[in-house]
SELUM-590018 format. One record per residue (C-alpha): residue in three letters; x, y, z. Coordinates in steps of 0.2 Angstrom, whole numbers, plus 5000, padded with zeros to 4 digits. Each point is the difference from the previous one (the first is absolute). Layout:
N
ALAXYZ/...
END
This chain:
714
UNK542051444957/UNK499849865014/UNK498049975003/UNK499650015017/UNK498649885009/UNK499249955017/UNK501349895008/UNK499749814998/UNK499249875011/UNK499849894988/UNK500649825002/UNK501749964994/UNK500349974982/UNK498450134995/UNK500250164992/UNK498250055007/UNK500050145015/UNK498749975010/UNK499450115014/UNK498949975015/UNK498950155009/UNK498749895012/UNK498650155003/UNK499049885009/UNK498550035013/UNK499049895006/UNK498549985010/UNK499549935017/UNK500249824999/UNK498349934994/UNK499949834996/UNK501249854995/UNK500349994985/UNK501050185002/UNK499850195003/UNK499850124984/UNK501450084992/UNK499850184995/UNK501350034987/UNK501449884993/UNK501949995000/UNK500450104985/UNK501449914989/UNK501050114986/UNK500849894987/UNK501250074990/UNK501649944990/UNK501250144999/UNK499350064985/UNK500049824990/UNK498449884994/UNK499149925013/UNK499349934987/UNK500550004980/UNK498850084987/UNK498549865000/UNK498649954988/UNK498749995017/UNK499150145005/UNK500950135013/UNK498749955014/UNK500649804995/UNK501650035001/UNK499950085018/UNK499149865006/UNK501349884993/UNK501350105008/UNK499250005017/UNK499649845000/UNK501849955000/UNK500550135012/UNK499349985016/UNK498150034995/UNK499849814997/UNK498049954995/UNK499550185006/UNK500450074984/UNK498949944994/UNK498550095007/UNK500950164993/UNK499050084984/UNK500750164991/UNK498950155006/UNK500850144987/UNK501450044988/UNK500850144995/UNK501450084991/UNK501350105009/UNK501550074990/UNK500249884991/UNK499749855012/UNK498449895002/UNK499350015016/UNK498649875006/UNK499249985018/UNK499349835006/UNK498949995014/UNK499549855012/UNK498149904998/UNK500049845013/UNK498249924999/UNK499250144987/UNK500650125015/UNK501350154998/UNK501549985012/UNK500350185005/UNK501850075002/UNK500549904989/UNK500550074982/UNK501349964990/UNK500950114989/UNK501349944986/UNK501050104986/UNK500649954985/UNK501350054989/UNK499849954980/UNK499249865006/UNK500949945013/UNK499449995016/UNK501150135012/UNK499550035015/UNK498549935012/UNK499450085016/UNK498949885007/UNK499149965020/UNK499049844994/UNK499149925014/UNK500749805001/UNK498349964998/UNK498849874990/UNK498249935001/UNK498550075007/UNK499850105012/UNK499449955019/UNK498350065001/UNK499650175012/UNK498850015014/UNK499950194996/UNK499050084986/UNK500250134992/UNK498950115008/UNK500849965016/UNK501750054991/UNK499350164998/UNK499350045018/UNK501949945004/UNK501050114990/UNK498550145004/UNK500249975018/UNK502150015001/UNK500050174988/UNK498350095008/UNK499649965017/UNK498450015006/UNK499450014981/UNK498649884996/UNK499849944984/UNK498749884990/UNK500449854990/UNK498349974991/UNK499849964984/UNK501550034991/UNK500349984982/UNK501349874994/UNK500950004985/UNK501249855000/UNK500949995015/UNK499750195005/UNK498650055011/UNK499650194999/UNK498850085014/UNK499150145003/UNK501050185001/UNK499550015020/UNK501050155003/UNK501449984988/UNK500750104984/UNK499949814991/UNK498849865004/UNK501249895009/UNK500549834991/UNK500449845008/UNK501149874989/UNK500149805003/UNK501949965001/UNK501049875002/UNK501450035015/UNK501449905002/UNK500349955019/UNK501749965008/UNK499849804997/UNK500150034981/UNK498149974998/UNK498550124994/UNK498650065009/UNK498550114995/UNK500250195004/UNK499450164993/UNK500850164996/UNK498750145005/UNK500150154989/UNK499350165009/UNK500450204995/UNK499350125013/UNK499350184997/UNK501750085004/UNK501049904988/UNK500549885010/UNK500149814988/UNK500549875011/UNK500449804993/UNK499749895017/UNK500249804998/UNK498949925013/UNK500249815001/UNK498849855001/UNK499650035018/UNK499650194998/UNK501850065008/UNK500850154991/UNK501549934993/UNK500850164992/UNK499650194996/UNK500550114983/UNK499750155003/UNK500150084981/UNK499850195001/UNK501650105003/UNK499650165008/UNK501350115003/UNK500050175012/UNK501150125001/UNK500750135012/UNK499450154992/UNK501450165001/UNK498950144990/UNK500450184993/UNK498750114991/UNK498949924987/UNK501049974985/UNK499250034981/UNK500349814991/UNK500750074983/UNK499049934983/UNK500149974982/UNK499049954988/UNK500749814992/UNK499249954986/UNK499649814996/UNK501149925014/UNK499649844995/UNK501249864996/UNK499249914986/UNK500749835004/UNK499550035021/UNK498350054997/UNK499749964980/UNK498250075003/UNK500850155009/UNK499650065018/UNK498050084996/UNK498849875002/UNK497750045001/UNK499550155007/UNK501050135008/UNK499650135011/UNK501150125007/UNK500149945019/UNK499749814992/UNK501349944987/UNK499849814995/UNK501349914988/UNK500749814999/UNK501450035013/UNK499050125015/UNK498550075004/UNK500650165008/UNK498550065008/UNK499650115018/UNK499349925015/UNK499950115014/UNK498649935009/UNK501249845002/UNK498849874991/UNK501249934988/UNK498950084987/UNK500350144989/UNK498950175007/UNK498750074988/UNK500950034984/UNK500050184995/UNK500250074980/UNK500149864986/UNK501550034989/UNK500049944983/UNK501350064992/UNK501449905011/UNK500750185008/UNK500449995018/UNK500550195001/UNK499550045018/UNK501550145006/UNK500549975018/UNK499650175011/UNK501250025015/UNK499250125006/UNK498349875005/UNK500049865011/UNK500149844989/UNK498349985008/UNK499450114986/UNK499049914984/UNK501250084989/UNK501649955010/UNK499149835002/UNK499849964981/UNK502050034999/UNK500149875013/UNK499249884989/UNK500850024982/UNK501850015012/UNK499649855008/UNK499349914985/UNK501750064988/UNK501049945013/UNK499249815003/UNK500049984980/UNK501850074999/UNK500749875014/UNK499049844989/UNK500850074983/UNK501650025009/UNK500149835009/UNK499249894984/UNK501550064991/UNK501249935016/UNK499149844998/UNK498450015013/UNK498749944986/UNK498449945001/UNK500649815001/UNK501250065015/UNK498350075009/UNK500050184996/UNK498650105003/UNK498750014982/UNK498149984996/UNK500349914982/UNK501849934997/UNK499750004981/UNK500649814998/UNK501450025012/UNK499849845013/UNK499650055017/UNK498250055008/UNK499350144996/UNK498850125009/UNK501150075011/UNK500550184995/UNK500350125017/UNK498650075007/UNK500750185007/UNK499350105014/UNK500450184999/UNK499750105017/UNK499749855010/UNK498650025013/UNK500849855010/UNK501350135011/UNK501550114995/UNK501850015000/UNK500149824991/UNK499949914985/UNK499849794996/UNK499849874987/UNK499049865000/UNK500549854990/UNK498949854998/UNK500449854991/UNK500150014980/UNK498550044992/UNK499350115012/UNK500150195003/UNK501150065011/UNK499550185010/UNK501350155001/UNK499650135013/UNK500550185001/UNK499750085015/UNK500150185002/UNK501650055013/UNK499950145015/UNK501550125002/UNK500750025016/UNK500350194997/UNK498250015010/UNK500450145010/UNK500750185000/UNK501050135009/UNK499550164997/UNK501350155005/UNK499450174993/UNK499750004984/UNK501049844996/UNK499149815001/UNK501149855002/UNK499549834996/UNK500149885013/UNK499849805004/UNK499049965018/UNK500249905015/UNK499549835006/UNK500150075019/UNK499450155008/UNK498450114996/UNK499250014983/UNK500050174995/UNK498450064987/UNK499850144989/UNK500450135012/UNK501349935007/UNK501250055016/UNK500950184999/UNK501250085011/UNK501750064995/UNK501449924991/UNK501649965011/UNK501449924994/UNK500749845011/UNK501750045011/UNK500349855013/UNK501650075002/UNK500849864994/UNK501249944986/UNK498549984989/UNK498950155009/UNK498650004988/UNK499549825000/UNK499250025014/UNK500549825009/UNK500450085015/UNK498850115012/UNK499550194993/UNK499850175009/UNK498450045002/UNK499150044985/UNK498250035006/UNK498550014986/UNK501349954987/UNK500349924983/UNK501749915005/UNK501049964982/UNK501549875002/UNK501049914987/UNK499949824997/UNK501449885009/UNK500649915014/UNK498549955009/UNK498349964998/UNK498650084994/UNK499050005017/UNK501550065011/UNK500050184991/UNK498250004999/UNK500249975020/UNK501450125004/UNK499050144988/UNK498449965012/UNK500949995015/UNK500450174995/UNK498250094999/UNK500149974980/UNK498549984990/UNK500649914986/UNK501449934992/UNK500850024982/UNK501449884997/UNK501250044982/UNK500449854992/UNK502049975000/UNK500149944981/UNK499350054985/UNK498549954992/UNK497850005008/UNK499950005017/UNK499449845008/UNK498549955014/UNK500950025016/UNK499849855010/UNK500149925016/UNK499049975017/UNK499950125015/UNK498449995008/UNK500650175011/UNK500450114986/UNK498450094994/UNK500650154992/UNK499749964977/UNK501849994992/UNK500450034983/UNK501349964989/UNK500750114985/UNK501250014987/UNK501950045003/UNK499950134987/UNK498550065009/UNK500749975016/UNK501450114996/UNK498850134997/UNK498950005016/UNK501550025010/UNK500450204992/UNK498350025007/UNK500049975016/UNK499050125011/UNK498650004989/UNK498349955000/UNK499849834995/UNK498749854998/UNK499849844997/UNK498549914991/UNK499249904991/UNK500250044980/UNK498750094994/UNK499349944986/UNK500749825002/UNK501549964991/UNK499449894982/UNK500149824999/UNK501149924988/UNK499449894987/UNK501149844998/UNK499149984982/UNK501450124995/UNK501549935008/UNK500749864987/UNK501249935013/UNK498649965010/UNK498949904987/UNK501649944992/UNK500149945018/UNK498549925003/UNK499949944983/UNK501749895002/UNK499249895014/UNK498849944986/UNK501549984989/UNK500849885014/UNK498349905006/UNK499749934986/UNK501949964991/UNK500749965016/UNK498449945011/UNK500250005019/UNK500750175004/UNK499549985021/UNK501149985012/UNK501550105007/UNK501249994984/UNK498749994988/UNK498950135007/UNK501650104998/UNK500649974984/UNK498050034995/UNK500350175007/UNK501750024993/UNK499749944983/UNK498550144996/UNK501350135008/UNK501349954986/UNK498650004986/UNK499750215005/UNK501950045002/UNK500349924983/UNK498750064989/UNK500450175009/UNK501749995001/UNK499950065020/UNK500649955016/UNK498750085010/UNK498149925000/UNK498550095002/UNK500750195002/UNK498150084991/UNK499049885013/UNK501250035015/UNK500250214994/UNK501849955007/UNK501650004989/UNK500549875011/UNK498649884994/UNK499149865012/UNK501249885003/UNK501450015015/UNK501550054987/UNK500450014981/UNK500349874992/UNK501550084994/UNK501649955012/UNK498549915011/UNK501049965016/UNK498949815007/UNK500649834993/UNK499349844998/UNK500549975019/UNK498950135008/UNK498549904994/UNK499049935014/UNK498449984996/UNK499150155011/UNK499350084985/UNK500049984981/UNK500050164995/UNK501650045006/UNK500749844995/UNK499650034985/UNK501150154999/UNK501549904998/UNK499449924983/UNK499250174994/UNK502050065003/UNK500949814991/UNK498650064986/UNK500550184996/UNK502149955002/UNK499549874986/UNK499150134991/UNK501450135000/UNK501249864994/UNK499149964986/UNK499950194993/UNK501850005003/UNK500249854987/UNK498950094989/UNK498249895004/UNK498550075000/UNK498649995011/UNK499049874990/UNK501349885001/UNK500250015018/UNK498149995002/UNK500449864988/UNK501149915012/UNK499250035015/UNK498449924995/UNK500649864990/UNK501049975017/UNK498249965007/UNK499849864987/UNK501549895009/UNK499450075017/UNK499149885015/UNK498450045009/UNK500450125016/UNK501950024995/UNK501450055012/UNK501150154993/UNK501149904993/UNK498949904990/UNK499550154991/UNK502050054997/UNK500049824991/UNK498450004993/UNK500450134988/UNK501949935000/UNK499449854992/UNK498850114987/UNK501650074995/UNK500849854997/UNK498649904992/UNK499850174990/UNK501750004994/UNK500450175011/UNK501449935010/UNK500950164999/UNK498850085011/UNK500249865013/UNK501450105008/UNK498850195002/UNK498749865010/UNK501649955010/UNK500750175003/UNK498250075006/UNK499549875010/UNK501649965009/UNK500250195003/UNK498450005012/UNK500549835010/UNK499249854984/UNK501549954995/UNK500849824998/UNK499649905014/UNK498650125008/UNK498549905008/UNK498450105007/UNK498749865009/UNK498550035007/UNK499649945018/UNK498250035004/UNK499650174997/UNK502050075003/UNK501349984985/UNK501849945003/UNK501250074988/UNK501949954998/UNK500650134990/UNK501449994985/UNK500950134991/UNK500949904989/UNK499949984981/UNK500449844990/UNK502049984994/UNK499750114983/UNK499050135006/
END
């Protein structure tokens, strides 16, 4: 089988493929001697498969210097000093980071495999830069004020006294979740010097980490922001019960050797090496009073549907679910390579390279709002924070004919209707037209009544206005496909009669009972929440954008904030063999995104850039087609987990689409996979990735030119 690679750039004669992504942002012009750069060209070497380097006596991080130095690093190679190593299938992965005057050069990691000693592969954005840095005019107190001042206006913040630990600062909490920190750097600038800057470390109380480089002058040069948080249109039915059973020592002994139990327990407070699941309702990154001690390491709380997950009881279920789930995903995604060394998330790493203390501290019943869920991922070595937020239903309203009530979604325009309601009798649109019962055309009168009219052909606003215009009280419109009813939208500052929307089943039903007395009202009781605790596509989710920060790195952006997006949806239809995310948390077959992911109709080419989310659908749909071609050859879903994430060892900082397709491409080769390059081909090319396809970004927009072609063999 043929082994595919990034196409070469390299000068003639040379084997190596080289590849250039400038991400560069600078500054306002400051001084001279050049403005500071944010990020650096990221350059992927790669020789179809072949050495870089032969098998060598020196060590790894050596080698890569040698090799750089020779290849268009020159002297700056030699500020690079390995950081961490780690195994991966076989391979030997090692990361090198940049130190110019005793000073870290941010953005600026390098990441080299190698294959039985050889060295393989190197993706590297080394800064051409050497000697000391230009001094600042700025402190680090001022950085902080700076970076304070660009994220929350108006917020004052104090600077005395910090304590300093090297070349980190750390001040008083002031408002935060984390007391903010404040690191000396040293940025390169666009004359190929170094100047003094700082990296200012801030985590706010609603889970908000931001990384903002502020240069020598105290300008903001660049702004991470590190928490995902994703939102979702919420299409709910009635509550649905979360079936349970009992699983008995989950734990894979090589994962988590210790198992998942660590300390004390409690039954709303659960603490082991990989999470600390815990509830915070009040929204103080803290864990709520704990409730009953358990000692015997049973967690047999049995969800109730018929209680709100408010309840204690349903809120200890919340925990264990949540607390299952985290230490499932780490055991899962060490054995697919995403190890301590690689940066996952664990308090002792029992001898495995990589810094410790950083299990996933995760927020049950989120106090911070509803209908959402993020993740949190600081550098390694630090916690990251998952929150689960409790989700509204749309279903908030009824209509109540006889003895018969129909649940019903509101609407953004007209009157709001309360427990009471509006009444008056039910009549069946007719506006005499083709399509009589949509109501898109003016009504006979239909004084003091409940107008109901099917879904279609116009707005929202335009039957609510013809069924007013008629002397109706209200309007109930009947959804014109199956599933949950949805909020009716729209902006008509004239209609003020409440509108309702219902089911097309349901629908279907009202309309046999015309003539009747009917009313429409708020739902009494109100409908449950859902708990996203319970929802393993939704923590798989959010767990995957910790999985992608810290293999990959830089996941901001247009394309990388996609494929950040797209990536955690591939983990949950994977490990649940689905198309459809978030059906429990959305109460909605249809799930939360705009389409399944089976037979998705977008390509690469309707990527723009409006909204990462949605982008990201396209790579949730290239990762399920890859998913169902590897059941078909009869692989499993570890070794596509496998694949994916080894991919992430040979994949740059913020990468475009198709620098994911080739990072795990190259995995496979360097792997000795090749077999499995063509299933990468076929998936990708399918969705517009294919040979020849380039997505850029150009400010905040992305510019994509699509390809559906697949290398001569595949």
């Amino acid at each position: 089988m043929r082994t595919f690679s990034l196409r070469s750039v390299a000068a003639a004669g040379s084997s190596v493929t080289l590849l250039s992504a400038a991400l560069i942002g600078l500054a306002p012009a400051q001084a001279a001697d050049g403005d500071p750069v944010a990020s650096q060209p990221t350059r992927i070497h790669w020789a179809n498969g072949k050495p870089l380097v032969a098998k060598s006596a020196q060590a790894p991080g050596q080698v890569v210097k040698t090799y750089l130095s020779t290849h268009g690093v020159g002297a700056a190679a030699a500020t690079l000093a390995p950081t961490g190593t780690w195994k991966a299938r076989g391979l030997s992965v090692v990361r090198l980071g940049q130190t110019v005057g005793g000073l870290r050069v941010p953005a600026t990691d390098t990441k080299a495999v190698f294959a039985n000693g050889a060295l393989v592969s190197v993706v590297e954005n080394t800064a051409r830069i050497g000697g000391a840095p230009a001094a600042a005019t700025a402190d680090a107190g001022d950085a902080l004020r700076a970076a304070v001042a660009k994220l929350y206006p108006g917020r004052s913040v104090s600077t005395a006294s910090p304590k300093r630990s090297g070349n980190i600062a750390t001040y008083s909490v002031q408002g935060f979740s984390q007391a903010p920190t404040v690191e000396t750097v040293a940025l390169p600038t666009t004359t190929g010097k170094a100047a003094v800057g700082y990296v200012v470390t801030t985590w706010s109380t609603n889970n908000k980490l931001n990384l903002t480089t502020v240069d020598g002058w105290g300008a903001v040069v660049d702004n991470e922001l590190r928490t995902n948080s994703d939102r979702y249109n919420v299409f709910a039915e009635d509550p649905d019960a979360t079936p349970q059973a009992p699983v008995t020592n989950p734990a894979d002994g090589t994962a988590s050797p210790a198992g998942w139990l660590a300390g004390l327990q409690w039954t709303n407070h659960i603490s082991g090496n990989n999470a600390n699941a815990y509830l915070d309702t009040d929204n103080d990154d803290k864990a709520d009073p704990n409730a009953t001690r358990v000692t015997n390491g049973v967690f047999g709380q049995v969800w109730d549907s018929t209680q709100r997950a408010e309840t204690p009881g349903n809120q200890k279920v919340a925990v264990q679910n949540l607390f299952y789930l985290n230490n499932l995903i780490h055991d899962t995604l060490y054995r697919a390579g995403f190890t301590p060394a690689a940066g996952n998330f664990q308090e002792n790493n029992f001898g495995e390279d990589g810094k410790a203390s950083d299990g996933v501290q995760a927020e049950a019943q989120d106090g911070g709002g509803t209908d959402n869920a993020n993740f949190a991922t600081p550098t390694d070595g630090q916690n990251p924070r998952m929150q689960m937020y409790l989700w509204n239903q749309p279903t908030t309203h009824q209509v109540v004919v006889g003895g018969q009530t129909f649940l019903a979604a509101g609407a953004e325009w007209g009157a709001q209707v309360d427990k009471t309601g509006v009444s008056g009798p039910l009549v069946v649109a007719n506006d005499g037209t083709g399509t009589a019962s949509d109501a898109c055309e003016p009504l006979p009168a239909a004084s003091g009544s409940i107008v109901v009219a099917d879904r279609g052909t116009c707005n929202f606003t335009v039957k609510a206005k013809n069924a007013q215009d008629a002397g109706a009280r209200g309007i109930v419109i009947a959804n014109n496909v199956d599933g949950v009813p949805v909020i009716l939208g729209g902006t008509d500052a004239s209609v003020t009669i409440p509108g309702v929307m219902v089911s097309r089943s349901d629908g279907a039903t009202l309309k046999t009972l015309a003539g009747q007395a009917t009313t429409i009202r708020l739902a009494d009781p109100a409908p449950f929440l859902k708990d996203a605790s319970l929802d393993s596509d939704v923590v798989w989710h959010e767990y995957g954008h910790g999985l992608t920060w810290r293999m990959i790195g830089g996941m901001k952006g247009p394309l990388a904030g996609a494929i950040g997006e797209g990536m955690s949806d591939v983990l949950s239809v994977i490990v649940n063999n689905d198309p459809v995310v978030g059906e429990y948390s959305s109460t909605d077959p249809a799930g939360i995104r705009s389409a399944s992911y089976e037979n998705y109709p977008n390509t690469y080419g309707d990527i723009v850039g409006t909204e990462v989310h949605a982008d990201g659908e396209v790579y949730g749909a290239i990762g399920w087609d890859l998913w169902k071609q590897y059941k078909a050859a009869g692989l499993g879903q570890d070794a596509i987990l496998a694949d994916l994430v080894n991919g992430m060892n040979f994949t740059p900082s913020t990468p475009t689409y198709e620098q994911m397709r080739d990072g795990v491409l190259n995995g496979l080769a360097a792997t000795g996979q090749d077999a499995r390059q063509c299933m990468v081909w076929s998936s990708f090319a399918k969705y517009g990735v294919g040979v020849g396809a380039v997505g850029k970004v150009v400010g905040k927009a992305a510019r994509v030119t699509e390809s559906f072609a697949k290398p001569a063999g595949c």
